[in-house]
PyMOL CGO cylinders between C-alpha atoms (Angstrom):
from pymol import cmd
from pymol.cgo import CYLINDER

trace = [
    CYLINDER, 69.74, 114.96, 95.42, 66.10, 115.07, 94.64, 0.3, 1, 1, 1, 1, 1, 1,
    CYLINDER, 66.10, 115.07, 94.64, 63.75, 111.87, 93.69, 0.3, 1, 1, 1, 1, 1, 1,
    CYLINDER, 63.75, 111.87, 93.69, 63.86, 108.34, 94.44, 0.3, 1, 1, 1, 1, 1, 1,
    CYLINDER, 63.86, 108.34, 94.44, 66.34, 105.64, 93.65, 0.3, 1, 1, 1, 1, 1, 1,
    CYLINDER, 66.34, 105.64, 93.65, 64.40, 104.08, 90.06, 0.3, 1, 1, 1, 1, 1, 1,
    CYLINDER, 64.40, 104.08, 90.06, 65.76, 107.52, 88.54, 0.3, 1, 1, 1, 1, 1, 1,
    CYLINDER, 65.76, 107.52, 88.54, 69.11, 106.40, 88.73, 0.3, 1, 1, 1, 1, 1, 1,
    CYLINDER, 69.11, 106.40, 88.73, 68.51, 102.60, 87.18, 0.3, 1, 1, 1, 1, 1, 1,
    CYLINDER, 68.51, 102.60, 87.18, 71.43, 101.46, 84.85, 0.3, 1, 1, 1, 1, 1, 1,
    CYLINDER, 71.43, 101.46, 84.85, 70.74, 100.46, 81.55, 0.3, 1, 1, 1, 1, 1, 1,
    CYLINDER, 70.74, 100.46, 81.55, 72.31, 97.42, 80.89, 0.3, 1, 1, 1, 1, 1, 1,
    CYLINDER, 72.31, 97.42, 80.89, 75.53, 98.09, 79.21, 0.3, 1, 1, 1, 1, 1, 1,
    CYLINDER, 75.53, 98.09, 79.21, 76.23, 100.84, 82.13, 0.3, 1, 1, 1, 1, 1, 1,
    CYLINDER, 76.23, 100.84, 82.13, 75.94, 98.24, 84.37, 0.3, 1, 1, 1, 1, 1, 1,
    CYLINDER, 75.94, 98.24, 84.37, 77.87, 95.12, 82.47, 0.3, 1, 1, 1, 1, 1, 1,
    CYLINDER, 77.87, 95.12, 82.47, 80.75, 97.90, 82.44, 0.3, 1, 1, 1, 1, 1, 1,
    CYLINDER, 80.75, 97.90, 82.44, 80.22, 98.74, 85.96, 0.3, 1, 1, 1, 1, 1, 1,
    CYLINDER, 80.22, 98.74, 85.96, 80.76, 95.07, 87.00, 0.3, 1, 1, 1, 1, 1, 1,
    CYLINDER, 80.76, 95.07, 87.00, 83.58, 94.78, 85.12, 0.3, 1, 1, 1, 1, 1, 1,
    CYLINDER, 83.58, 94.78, 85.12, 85.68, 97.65, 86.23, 0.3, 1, 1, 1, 1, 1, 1,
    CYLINDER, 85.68, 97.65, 86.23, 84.87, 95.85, 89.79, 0.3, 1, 1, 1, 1, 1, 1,
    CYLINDER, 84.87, 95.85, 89.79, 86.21, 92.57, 88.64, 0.3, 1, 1, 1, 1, 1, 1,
    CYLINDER, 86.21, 92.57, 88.64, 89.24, 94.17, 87.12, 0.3, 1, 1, 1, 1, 1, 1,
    CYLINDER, 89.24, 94.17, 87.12, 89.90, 96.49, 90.23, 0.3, 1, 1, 1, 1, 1, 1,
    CYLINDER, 89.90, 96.49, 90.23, 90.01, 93.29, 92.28, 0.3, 1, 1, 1, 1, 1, 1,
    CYLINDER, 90.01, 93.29, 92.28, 92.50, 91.26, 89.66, 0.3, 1, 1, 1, 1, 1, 1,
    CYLINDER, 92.50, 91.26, 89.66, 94.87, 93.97, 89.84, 0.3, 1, 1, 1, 1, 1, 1,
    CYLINDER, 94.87, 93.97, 89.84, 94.68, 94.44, 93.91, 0.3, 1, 1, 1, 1, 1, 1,
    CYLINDER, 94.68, 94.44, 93.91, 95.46, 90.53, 93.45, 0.3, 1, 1, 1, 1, 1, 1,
    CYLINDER, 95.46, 90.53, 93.45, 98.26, 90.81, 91.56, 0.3, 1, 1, 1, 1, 1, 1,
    CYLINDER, 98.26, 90.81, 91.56, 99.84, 93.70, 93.45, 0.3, 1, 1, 1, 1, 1, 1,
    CYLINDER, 99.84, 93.70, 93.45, 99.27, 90.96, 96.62, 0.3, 1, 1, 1, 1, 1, 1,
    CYLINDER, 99.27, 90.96, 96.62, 101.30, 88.84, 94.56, 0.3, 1, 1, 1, 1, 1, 1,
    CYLINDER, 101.30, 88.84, 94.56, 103.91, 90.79, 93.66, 0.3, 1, 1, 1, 1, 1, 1,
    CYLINDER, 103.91, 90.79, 93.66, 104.40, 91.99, 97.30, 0.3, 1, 1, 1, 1, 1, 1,
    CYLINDER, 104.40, 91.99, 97.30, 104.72, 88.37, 98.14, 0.3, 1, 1, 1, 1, 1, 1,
    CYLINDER, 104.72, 88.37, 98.14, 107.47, 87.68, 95.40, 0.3, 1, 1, 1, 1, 1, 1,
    CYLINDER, 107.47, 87.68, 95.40, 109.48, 90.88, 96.67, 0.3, 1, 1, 1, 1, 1, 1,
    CYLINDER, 109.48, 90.88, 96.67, 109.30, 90.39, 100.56, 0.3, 1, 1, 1, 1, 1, 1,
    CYLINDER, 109.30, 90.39, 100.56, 110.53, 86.58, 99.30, 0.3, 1, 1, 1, 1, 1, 1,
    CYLINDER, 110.53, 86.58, 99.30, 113.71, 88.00, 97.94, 0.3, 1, 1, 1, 1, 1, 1,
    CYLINDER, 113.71, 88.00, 97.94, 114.66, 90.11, 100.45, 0.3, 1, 1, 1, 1, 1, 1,
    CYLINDER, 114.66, 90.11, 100.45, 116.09, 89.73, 103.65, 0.3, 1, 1, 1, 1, 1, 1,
    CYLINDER, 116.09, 89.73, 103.65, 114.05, 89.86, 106.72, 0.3, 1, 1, 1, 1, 1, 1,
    CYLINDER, 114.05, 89.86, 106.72, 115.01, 93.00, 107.83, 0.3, 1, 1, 1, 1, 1, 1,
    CYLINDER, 115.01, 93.00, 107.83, 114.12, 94.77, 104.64, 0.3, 1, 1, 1, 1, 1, 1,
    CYLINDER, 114.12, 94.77, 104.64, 110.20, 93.31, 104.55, 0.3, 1, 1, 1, 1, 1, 1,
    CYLINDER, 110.20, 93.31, 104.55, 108.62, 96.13, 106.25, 0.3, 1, 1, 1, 1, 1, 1,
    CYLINDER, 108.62, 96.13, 106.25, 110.32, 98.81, 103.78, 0.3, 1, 1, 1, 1, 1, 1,
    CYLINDER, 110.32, 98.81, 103.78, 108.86, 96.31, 100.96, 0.3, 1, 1, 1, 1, 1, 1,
    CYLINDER, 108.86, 96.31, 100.96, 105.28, 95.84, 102.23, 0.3, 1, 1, 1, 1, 1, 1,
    CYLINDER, 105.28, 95.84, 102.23, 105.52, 99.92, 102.74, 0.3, 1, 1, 1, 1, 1, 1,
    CYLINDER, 105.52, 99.92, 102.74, 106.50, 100.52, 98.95, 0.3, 1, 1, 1, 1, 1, 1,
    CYLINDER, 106.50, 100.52, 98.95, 104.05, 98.23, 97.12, 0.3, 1, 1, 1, 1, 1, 1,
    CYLINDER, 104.05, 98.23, 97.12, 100.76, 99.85, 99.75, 0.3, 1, 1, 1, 1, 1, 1,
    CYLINDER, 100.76, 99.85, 99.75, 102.19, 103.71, 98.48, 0.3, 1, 1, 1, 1, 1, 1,
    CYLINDER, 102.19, 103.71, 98.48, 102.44, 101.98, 94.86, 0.3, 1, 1, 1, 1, 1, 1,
    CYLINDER, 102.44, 101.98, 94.86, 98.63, 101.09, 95.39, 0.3, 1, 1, 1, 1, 1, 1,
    CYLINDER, 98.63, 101.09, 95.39, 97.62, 104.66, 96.70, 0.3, 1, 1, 1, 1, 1, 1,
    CYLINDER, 97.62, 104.66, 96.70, 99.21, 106.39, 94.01, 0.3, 1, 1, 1, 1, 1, 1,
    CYLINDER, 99.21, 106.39, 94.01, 97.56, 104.27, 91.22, 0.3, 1, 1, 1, 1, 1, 1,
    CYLINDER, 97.56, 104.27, 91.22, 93.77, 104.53, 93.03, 0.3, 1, 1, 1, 1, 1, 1,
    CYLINDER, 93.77, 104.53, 93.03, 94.34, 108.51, 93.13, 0.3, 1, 1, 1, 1, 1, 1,
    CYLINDER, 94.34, 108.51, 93.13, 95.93, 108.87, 90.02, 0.3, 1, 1, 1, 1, 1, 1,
    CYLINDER, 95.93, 108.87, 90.02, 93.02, 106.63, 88.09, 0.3, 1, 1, 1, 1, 1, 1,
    CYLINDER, 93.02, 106.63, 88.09, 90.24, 108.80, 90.34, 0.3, 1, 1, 1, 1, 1, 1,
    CYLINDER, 90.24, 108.80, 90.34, 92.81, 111.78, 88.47, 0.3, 1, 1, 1, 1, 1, 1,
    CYLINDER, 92.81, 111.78, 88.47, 92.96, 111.25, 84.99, 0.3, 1, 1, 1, 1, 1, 1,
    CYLINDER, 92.96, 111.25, 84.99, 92.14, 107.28, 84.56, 0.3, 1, 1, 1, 1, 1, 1,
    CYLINDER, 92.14, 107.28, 84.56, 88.70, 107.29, 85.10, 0.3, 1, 1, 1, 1, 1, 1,
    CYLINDER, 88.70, 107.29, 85.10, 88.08, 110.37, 82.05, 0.3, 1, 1, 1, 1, 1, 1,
    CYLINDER, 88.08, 110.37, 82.05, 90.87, 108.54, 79.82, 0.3, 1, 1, 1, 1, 1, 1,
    CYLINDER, 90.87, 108.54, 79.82, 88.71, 105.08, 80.32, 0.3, 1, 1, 1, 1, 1, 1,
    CYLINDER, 88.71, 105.08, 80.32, 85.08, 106.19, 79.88, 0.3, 1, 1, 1, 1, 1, 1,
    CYLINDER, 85.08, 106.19, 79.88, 85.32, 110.23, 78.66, 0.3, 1, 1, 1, 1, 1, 1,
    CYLINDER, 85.32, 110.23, 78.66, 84.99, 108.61, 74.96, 0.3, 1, 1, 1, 1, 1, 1,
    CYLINDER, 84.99, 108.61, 74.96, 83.74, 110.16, 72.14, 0.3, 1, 1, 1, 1, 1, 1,
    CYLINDER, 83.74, 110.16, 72.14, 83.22, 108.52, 68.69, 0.3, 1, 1, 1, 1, 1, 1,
    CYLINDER, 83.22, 108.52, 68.69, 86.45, 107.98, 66.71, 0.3, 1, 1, 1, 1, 1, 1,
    CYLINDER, 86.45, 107.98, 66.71, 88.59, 109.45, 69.69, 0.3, 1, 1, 1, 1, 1, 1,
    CYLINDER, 88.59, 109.45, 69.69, 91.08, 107.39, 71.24, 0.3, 1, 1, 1, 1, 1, 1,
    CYLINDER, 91.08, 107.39, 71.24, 91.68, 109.34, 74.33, 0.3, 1, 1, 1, 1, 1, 1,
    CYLINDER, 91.68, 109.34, 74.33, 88.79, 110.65, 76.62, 0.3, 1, 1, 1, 1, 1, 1,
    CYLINDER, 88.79, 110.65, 76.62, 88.16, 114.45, 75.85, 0.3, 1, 1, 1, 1, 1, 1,
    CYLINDER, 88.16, 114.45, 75.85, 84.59, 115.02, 77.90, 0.3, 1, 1, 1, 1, 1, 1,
    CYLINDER, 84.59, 115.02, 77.90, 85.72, 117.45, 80.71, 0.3, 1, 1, 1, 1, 1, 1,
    CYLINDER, 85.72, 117.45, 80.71, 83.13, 116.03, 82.73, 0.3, 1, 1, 1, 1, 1, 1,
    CYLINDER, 83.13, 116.03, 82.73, 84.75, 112.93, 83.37, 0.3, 1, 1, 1, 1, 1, 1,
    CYLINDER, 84.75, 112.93, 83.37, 87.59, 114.36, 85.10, 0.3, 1, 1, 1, 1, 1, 1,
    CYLINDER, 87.59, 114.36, 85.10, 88.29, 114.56, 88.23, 0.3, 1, 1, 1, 1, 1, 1,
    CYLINDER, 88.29, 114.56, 88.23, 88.55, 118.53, 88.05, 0.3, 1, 1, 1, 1, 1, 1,
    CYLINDER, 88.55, 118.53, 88.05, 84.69, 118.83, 86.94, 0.3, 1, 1, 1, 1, 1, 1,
    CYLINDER, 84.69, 118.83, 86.94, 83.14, 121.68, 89.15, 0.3, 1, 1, 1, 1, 1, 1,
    CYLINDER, 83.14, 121.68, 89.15, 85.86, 123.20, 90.33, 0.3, 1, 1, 1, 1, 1, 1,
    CYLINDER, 85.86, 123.20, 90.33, 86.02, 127.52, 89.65, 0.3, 1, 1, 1, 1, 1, 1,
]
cmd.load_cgo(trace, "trace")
């Protein structure tokens, strides 16, 4: 990458959008703590571990399925499309 840092300034929507993906990323981790808490509480104690295992693979899966196909669905929008269709948003952008 070539030139300084002011050539890659958000404008202001970008970054409102930005922020809130963050916000929303961290609600859901939440929630995914919460639901590992209500699971491991209605189990016995010798099934815990297998729980706490299942809901971290759950949370893997989703983060490489959204870095997949999510992110393109989410913001690969063109006017009066409902589903992303700009290849570039993909996660397969580049590859020959």
């Amino acid at each position: 990458m070539s030139g300084t840092g002011e050539d890659y300034v958000y404008t202001t929507n970008e970054a409102i959008n930005a922020v809130w993906v963050l916000v929303s990323t961290c609600i859901i981790f939440f929630m995914q703590t919460g639901f590992t808490f209500v699971e491991c509480g209605s189990v016995r104690e010798k099934n815990y571990k297998s729980t706490l295992i299942k809901n971290i693979f759950i949370a893997e899966i989703g983060i490489i399925a959204f870095w997949l196909v999510g992110y393109g669905i989410a913001f690969g929008l063109d006017q009066n499309i409902i589903i992303g269709t700009r290849a570039g948003y993909f996660s397969s952008v580049g590859f020959t």
